[in-house]
VEXDREN-2710 file (C-alpha; in Angstrom, 1 decimal):
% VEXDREN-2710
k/r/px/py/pz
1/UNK/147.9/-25.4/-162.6
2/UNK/150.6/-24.4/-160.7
3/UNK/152.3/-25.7/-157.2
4/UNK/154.5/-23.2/-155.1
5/UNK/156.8/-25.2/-153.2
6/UNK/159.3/-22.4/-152.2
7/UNK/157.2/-19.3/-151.9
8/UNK/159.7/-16.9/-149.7
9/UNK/157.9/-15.3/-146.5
10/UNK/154.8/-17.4/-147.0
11/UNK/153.3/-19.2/-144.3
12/UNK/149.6/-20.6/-145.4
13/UNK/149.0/-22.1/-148.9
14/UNK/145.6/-23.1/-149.9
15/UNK/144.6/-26.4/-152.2
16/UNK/142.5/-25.7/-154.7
17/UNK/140.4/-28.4/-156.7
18/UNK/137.7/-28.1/-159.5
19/UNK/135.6/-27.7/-157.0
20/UNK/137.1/-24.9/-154.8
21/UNK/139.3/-25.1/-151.7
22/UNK/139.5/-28.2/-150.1
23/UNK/142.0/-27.8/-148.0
24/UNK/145.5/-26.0/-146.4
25/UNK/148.7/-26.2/-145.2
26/UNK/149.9/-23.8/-142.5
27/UNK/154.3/-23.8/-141.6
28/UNK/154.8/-24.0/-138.0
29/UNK/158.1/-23.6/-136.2
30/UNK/157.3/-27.7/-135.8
31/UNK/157.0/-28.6/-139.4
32/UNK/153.9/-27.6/-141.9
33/UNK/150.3/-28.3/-140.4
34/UNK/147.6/-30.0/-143.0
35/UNK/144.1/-28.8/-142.7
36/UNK/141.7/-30.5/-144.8
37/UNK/138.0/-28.3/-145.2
38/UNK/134.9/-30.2/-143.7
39/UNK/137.1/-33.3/-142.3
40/UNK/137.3/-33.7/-138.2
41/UNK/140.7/-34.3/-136.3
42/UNK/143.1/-33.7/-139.5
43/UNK/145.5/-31.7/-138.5
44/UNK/148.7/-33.7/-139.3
45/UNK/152.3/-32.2/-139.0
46/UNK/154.6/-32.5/-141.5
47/UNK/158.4/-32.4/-142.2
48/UNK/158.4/-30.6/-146.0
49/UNK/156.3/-28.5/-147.8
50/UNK/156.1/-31.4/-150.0
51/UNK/155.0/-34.1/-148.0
52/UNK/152.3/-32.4/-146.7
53/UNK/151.4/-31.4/-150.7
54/UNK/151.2/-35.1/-151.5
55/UNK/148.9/-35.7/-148.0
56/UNK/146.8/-33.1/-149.1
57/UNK/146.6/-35.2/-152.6
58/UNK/145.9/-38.0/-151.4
59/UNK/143.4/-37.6/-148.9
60/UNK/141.0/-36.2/-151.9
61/UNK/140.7/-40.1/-153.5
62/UNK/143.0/-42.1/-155.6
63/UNK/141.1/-40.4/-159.1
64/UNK/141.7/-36.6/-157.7
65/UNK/143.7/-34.3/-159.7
66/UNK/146.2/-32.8/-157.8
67/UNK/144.9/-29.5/-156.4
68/UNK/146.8/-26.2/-156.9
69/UNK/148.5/-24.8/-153.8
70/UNK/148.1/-20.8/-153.8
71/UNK/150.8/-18.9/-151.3
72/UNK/148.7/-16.4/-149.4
END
């Protein structure tokens, strides 16, 4: 799998598990928003690309692969 972090012109990246998307990360002129597929109130703001990467991770369960993030 591959994660791109620094994906020029690119504003929406999509996680992808094993079991299809789960969730995505959108950059806003305040910081990248985290939208995570079939979960209420979790659009979280976030400084880096990164950290909102690792939120994505983490929110899937502490066994999770990490998912691959696809620019689109």
């Amino acid at each position: 799998m591959t994660n791109n972090t620094t994906t020029a012109g690119s504003a929406t990246w999509v996680a992808v598990g094993p079991a299809g998307a789960v969730g995505s990360i959108h950059r806003e002129p305040d910081g990248f928003h985290v939208e995570l597929y079939g979960r209420r109130g979790t659009g979280s703001v976030f400084p880096s690309l990164d950290s909102a990467k690792s939120a994505v991770h983490a929110a899937m369960g502490p066994l999770a692969d990490r998912p691959e993030f696809r620019a689109h």
